[in-house]
Residue frames relative to the residue before (quaternion, step in Angstrom):
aa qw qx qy qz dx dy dz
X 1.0000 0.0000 0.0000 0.0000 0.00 0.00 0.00
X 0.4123 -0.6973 0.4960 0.3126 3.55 -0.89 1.20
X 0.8686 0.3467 0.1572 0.3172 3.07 0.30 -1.90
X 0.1494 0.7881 -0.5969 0.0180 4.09 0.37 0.35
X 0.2276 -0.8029 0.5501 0.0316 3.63 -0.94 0.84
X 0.1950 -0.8670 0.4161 0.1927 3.13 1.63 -0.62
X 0.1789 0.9160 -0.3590 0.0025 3.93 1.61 -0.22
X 0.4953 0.3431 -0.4816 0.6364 4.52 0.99 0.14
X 0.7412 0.4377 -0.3096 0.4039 3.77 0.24 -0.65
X 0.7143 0.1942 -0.3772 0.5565 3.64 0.35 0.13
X 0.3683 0.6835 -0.4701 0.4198 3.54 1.00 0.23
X 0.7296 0.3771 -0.1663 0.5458 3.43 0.60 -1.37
X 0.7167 0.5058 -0.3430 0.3360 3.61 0.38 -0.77
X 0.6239 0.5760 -0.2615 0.4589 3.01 1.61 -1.23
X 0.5056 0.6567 -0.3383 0.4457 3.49 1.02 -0.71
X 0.8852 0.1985 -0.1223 0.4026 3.52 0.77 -0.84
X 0.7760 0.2691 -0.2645 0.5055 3.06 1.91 0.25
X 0.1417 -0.8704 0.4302 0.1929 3.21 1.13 1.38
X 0.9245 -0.0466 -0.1519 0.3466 3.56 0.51 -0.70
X 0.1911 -0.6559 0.7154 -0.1465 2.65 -0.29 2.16
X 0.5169 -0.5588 0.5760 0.2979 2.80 -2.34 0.60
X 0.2063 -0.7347 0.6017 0.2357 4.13 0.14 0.84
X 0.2507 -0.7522 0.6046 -0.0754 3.48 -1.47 1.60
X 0.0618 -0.7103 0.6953 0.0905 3.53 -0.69 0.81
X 0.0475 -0.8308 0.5221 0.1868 3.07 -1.31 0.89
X 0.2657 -0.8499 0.4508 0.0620 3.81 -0.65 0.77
X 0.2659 0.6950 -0.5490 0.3808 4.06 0.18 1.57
X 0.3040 -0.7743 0.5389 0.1324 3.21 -0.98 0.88
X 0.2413 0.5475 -0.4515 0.6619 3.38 1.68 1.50
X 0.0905 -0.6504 0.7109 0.2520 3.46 -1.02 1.06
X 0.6020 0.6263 -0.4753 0.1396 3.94 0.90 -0.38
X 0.3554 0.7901 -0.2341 0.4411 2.85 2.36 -1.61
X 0.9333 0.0532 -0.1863 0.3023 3.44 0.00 -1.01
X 0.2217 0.7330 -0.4973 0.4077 3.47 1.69 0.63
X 0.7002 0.4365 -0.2422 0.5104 3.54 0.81 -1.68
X 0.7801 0.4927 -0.2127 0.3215 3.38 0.36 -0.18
X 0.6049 0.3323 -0.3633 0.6258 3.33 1.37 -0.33
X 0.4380 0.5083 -0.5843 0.4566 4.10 1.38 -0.19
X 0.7468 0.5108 -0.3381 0.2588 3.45 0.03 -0.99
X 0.7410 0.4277 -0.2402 0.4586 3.65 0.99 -1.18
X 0.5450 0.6527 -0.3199 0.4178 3.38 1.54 -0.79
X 0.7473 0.4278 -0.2395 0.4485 3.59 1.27 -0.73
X 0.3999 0.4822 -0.5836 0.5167 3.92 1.72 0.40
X 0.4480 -0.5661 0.6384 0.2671 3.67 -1.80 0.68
X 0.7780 0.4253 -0.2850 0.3641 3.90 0.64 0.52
X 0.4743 0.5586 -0.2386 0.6373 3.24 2.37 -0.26
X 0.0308 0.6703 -0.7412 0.0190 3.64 -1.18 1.01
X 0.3367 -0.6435 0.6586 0.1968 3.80 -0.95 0.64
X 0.2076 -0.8800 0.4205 0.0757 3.29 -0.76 0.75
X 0.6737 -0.1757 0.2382 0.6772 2.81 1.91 -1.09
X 0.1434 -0.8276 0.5371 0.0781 3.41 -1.39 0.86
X 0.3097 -0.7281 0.5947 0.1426 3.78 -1.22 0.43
X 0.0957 -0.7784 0.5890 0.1949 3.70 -0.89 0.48
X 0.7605 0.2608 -0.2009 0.5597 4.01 1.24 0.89
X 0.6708 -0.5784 0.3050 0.3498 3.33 -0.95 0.89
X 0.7162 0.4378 -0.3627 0.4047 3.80 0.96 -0.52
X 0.6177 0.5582 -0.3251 0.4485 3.49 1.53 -0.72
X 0.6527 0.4344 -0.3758 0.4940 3.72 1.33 -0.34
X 0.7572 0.3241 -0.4906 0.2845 3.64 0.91 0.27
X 0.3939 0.6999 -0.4930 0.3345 3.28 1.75 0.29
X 0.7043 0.5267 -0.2976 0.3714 3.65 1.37 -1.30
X 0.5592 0.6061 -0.4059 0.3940 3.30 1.36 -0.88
X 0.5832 0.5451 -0.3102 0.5162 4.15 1.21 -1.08
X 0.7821 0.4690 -0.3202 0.2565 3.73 0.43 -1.26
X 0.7378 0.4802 0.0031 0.4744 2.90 1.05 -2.10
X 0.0590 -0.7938 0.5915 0.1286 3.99 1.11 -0.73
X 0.1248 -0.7896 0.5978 -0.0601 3.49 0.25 1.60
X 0.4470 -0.6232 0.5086 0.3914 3.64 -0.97 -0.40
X 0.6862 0.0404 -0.0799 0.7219 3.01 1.02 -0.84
X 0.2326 -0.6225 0.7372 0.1219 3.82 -2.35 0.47
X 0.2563 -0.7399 0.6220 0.0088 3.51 -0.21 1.14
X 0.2381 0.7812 -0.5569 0.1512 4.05 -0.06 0.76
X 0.4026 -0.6362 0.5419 0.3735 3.45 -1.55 0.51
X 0.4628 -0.6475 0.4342 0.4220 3.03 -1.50 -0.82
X 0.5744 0.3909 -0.3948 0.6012 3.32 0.84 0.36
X 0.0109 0.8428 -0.5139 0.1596 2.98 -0.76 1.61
X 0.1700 -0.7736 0.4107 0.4516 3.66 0.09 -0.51
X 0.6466 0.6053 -0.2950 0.3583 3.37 -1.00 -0.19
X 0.6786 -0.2790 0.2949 0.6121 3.34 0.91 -1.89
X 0.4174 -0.7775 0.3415 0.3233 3.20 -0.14 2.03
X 0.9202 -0.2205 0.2746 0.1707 3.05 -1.60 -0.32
X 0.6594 0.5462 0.1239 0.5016 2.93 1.54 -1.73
X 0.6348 0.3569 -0.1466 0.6695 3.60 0.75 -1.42
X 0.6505 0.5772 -0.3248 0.3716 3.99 0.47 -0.77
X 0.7907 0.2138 -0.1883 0.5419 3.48 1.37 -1.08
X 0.6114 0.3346 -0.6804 0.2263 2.81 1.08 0.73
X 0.3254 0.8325 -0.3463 0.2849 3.42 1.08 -0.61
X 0.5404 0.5267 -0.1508 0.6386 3.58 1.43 -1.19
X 0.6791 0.4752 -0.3573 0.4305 3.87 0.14 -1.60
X 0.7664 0.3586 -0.1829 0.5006 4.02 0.98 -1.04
X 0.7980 0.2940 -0.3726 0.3714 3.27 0.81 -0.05
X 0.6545 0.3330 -0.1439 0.6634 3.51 1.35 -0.56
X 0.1887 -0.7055 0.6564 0.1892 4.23 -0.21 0.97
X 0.7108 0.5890 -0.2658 0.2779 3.24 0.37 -1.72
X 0.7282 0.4265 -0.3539 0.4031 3.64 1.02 -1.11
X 0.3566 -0.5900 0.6839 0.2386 3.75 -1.17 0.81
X 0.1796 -0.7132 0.6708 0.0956 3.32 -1.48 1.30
X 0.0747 -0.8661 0.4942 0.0061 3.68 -0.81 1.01
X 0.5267 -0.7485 0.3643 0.1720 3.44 -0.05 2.01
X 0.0966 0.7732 -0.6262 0.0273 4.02 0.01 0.67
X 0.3882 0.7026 -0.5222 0.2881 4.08 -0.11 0.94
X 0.6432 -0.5304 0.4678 0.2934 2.74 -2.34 1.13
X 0.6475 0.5659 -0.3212 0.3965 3.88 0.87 -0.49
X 0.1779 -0.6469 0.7411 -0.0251 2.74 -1.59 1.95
X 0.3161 0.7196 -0.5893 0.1870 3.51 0.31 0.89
X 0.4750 -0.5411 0.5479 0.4258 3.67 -0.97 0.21
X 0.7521 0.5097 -0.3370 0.2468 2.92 0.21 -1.17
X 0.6242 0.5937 -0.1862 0.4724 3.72 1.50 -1.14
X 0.3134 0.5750 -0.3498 0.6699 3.58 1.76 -0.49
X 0.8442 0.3928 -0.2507 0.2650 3.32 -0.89 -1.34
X 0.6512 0.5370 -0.2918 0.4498 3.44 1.15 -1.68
X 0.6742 0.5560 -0.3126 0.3722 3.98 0.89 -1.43
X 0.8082 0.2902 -0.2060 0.4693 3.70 0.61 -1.06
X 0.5559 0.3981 -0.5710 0.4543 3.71 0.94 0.56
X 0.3815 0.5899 -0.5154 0.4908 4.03 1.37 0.36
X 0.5688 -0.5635 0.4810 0.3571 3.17 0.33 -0.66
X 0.0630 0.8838 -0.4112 0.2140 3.93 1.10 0.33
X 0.0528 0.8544 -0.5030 -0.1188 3.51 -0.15 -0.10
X 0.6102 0.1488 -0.1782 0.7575 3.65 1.71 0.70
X 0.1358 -0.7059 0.6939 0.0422 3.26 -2.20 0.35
X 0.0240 -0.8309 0.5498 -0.0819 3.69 0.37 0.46
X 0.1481 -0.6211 0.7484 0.1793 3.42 -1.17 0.60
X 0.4633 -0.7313 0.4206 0.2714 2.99 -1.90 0.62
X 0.4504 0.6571 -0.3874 0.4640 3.10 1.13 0.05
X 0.6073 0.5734 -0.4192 0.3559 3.81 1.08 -0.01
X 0.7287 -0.5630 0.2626 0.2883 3.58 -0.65 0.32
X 0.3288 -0.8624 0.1607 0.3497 3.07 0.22 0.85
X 0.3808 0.6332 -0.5461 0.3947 3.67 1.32 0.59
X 0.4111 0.7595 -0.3480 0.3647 3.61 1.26 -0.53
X 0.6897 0.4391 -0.1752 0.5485 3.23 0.74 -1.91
X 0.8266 0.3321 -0.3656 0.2695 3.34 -0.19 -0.90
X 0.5897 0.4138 -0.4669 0.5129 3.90 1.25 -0.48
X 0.6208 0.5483 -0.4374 0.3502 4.03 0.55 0.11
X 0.4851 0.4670 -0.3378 0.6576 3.39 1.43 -0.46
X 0.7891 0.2848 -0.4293 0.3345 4.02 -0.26 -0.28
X 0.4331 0.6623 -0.3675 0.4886 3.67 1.86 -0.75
X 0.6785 0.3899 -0.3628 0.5059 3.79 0.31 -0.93
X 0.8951 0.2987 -0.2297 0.2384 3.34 -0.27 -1.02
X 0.5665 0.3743 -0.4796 0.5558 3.42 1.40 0.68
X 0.7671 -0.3541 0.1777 0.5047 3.61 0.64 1.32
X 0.7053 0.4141 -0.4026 0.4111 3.96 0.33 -0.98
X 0.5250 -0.5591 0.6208 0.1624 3.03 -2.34 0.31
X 0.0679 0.8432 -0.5333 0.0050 3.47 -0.68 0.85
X 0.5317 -0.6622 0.5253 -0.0536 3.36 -0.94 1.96
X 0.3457 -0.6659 0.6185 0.2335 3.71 -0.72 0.94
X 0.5401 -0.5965 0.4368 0.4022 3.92 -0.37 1.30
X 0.7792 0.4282 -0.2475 0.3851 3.56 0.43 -1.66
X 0.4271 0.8014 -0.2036 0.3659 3.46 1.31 0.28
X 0.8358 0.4912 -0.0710 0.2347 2.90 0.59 -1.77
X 0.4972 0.6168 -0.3394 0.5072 2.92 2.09 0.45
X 0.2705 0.7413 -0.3386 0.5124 2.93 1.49 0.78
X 0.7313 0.4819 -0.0876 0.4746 3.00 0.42 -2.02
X 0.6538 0.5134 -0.3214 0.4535 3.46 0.66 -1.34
X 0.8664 0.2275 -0.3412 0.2847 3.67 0.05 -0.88
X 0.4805 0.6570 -0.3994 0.4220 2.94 1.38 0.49
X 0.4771 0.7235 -0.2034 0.4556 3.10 1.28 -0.45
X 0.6992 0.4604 -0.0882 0.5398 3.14 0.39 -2.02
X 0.8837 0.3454 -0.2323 0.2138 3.77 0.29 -0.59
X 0.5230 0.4173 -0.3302 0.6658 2.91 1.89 -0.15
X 0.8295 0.2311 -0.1103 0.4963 3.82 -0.33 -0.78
X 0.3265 0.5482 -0.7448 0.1953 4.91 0.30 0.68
X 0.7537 0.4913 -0.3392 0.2747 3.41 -0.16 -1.04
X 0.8096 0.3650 -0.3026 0.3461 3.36 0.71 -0.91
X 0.5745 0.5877 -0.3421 0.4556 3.59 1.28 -0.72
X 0.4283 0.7807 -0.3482 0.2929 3.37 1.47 -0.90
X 0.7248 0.2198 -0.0549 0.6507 3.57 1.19 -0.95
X 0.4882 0.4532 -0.5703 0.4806 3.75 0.78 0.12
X 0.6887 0.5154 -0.4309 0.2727 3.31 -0.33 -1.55
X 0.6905 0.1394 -0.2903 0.6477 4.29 0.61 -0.49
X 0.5953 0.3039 -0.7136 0.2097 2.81 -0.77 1.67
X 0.2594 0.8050 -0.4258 0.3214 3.35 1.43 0.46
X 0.2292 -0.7055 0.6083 0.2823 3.55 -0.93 0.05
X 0.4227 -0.6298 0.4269 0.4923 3.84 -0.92 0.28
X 0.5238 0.4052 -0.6262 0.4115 3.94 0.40 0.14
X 0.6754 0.3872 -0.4964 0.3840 4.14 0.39 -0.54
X 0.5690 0.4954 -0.4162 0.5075 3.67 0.84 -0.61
X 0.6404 0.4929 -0.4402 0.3914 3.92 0.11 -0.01
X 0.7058 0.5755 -0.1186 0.3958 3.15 1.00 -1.78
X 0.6774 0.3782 -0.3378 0.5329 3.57 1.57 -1.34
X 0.4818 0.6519 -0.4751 0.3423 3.97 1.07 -0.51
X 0.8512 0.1935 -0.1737 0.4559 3.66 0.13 -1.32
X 0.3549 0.5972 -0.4788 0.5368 3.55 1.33 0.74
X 0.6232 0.4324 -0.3019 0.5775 4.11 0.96 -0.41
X 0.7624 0.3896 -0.2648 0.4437 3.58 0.69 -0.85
X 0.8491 -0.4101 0.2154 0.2537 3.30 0.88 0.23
X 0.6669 0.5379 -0.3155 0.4078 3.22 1.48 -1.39
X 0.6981 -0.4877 0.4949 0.1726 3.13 -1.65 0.67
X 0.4004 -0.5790 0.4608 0.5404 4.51 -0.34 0.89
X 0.6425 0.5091 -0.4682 0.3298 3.99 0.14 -1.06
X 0.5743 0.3927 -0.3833 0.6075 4.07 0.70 -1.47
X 0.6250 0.4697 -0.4313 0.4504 4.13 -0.25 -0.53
X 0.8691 0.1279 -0.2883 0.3810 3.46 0.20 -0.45
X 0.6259 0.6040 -0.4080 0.2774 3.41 1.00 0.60
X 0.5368 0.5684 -0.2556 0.5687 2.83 2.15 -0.79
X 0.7464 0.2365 -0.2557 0.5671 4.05 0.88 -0.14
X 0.4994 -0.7078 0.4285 0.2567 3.74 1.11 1.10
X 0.7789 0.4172 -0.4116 0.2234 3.56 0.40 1.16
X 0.7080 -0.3285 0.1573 0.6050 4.01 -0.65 0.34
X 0.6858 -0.3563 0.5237 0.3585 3.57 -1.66 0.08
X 0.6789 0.3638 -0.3412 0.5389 3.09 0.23 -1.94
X 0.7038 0.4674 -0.4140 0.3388 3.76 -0.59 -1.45
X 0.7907 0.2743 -0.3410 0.4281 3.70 0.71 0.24
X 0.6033 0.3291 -0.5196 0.5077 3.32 1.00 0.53
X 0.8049 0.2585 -0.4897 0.2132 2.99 0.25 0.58
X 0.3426 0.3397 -0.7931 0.3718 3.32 0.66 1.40
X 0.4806 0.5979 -0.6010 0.2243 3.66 0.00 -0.37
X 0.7363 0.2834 -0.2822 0.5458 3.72 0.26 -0.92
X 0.6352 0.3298 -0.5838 0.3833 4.02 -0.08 -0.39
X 0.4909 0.6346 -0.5178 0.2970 4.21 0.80 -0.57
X 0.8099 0.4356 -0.1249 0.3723 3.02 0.72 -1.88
X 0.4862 0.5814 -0.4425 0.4793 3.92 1.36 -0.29
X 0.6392 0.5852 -0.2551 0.4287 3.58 0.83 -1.72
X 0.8996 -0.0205 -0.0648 0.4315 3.89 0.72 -0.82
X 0.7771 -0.5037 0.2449 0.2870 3.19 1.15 1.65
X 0.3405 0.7114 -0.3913 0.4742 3.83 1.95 -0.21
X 0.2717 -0.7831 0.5583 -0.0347 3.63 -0.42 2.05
X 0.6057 0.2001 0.1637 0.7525 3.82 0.99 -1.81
X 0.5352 -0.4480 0.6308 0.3389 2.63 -2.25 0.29
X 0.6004 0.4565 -0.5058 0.4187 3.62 0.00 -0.03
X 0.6735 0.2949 -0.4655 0.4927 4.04 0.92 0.23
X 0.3410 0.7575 -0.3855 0.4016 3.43 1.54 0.42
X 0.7611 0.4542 -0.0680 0.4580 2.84 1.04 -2.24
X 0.6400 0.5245 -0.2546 0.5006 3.54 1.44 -0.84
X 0.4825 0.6319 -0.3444 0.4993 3.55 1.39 -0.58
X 0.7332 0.5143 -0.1370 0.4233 3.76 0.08 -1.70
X 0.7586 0.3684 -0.2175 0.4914 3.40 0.50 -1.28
X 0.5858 0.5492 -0.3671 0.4696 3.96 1.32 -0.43
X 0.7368 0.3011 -0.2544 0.5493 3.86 1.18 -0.43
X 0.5836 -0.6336 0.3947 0.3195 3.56 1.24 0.77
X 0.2793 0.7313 -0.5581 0.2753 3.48 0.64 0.52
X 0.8420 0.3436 -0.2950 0.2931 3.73 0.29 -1.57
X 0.7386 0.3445 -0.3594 0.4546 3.27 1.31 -0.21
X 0.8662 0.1859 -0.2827 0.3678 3.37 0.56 -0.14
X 0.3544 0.7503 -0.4530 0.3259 3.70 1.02 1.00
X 0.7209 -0.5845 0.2555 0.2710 3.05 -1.06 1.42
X 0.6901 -0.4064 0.2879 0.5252 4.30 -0.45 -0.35
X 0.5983 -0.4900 0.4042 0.4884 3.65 -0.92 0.73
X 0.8181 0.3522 -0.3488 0.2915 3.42 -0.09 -0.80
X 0.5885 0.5166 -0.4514 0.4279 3.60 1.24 -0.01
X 0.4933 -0.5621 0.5192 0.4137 4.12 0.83 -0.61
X 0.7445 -0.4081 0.4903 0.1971 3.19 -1.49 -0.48
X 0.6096 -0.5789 0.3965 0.3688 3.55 -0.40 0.79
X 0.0281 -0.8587 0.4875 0.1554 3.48 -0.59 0.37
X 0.4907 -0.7791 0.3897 -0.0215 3.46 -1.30 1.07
């Protein structure tokens, strides 16, 4: 079976959780995604909505069902992993596609978030992991498997030491706050409550940051932050980022 929708049952649930985050899940494992809609089905803000067991049936659900977030592996059948989110990224903007795979390659990292991903998760990660990566994506942010992100760095470091080298001090420390919890996920509103100013007044250090160092997406945000050692070894959200 490609596609289960389960439709009297999210009726009722929906009824009582109008605003859940609605979750499609995509794994050619019906067990894979049993555990997984048990798991999201038990946050009070997560409704499954619908599942796919192949890459074409997850972009048929991503069109039907308009999930917030699509949780998919990469090994898929039909239509890998990759070509699926993107396929999704162009046909469905709105849906957030969240990498769930046995691969710790770089290279599989690299291939998912030039699709257009907005998370990467290994499964082997705990499963509190999964569920704060499913709420990170779908309030807009990009969330990186921690054990990852040495990934990100050397990618980083080899296309872009020399030139950030002299961006990075022209930052102020209110853009260096703003571009920190912009990597970690938070939303501009959670950004501007946790550093006690307007929305607007944080986007716009958000966009002079990102003019100043060439920062396209939040994933060159996320690739930015983790290259000056911020996500692993910066101080508590509410203090900011080390300053320079």
């Amino acid at each position: 079976m490609a596609e289960i929708g389960w439709p009297g049952a999210i009726q009722a649930q929906e009824a009582l959780r109008t605003e859940a985050l609605r979750v499609v899940l995509a794994d050619d494992h019906a067990v894979v995604r049993e555990g997984l809609r048990v798991l999201l089905h038990a946050q009070p803000d997560m409704l499954v909505v619908g599942e796919a067991a192949d890459g074409e049936a997850a972009c048929r659900a991503a069109r039907e069902l308009a999930p917030d977030v699509l949780v998919i592996d990469l090994s898929m059948p039909l239509l890998g992993g990759a070509e699926a989110t993107a396929r999704i990224r162009r046909d469905c903007p709105t849906v957030k596609v969240l990498a769930l795979t046995v691969h710790e390659e770089h290279v599989y990292l690299t291939q998912l978030l030039r699709a257009g991903a907005s998370g990467y998760v290994l499964k082997r990660a705990a499963s509190a992991e999964l569920v704060r990566a499913v709420r990170v994506v779908a309030a807009g942010g990009t969330y990186i498997d921690p054990s990852m992100a040495g990934a990100l760095v050397e990618d980083y470091l080899e296309a872009n030491a020399s030139a950030e080298a002299s961006a990075h001090h022209t930052l102020s420390d209110r853009e260096r706050e703003v571009l920190l919890r912009i990597a970690k996920g938070f939303s501009n509103k959670e950004i501007a409550a946790q550093l006690g100013l307007s929305v607007k007044t944080v986007e716009t250090y958000k966009a002079r940051m990102a003019e100043k160092l060439s920062l396209r997406s939040r994933v060159d945000i996320v690739r930015y932050a983790a290259g000056q050692g911020w996500l692993d070894n910066s101080p508590n959200e509410g203090t900011g980022p080390p300053m320079t």
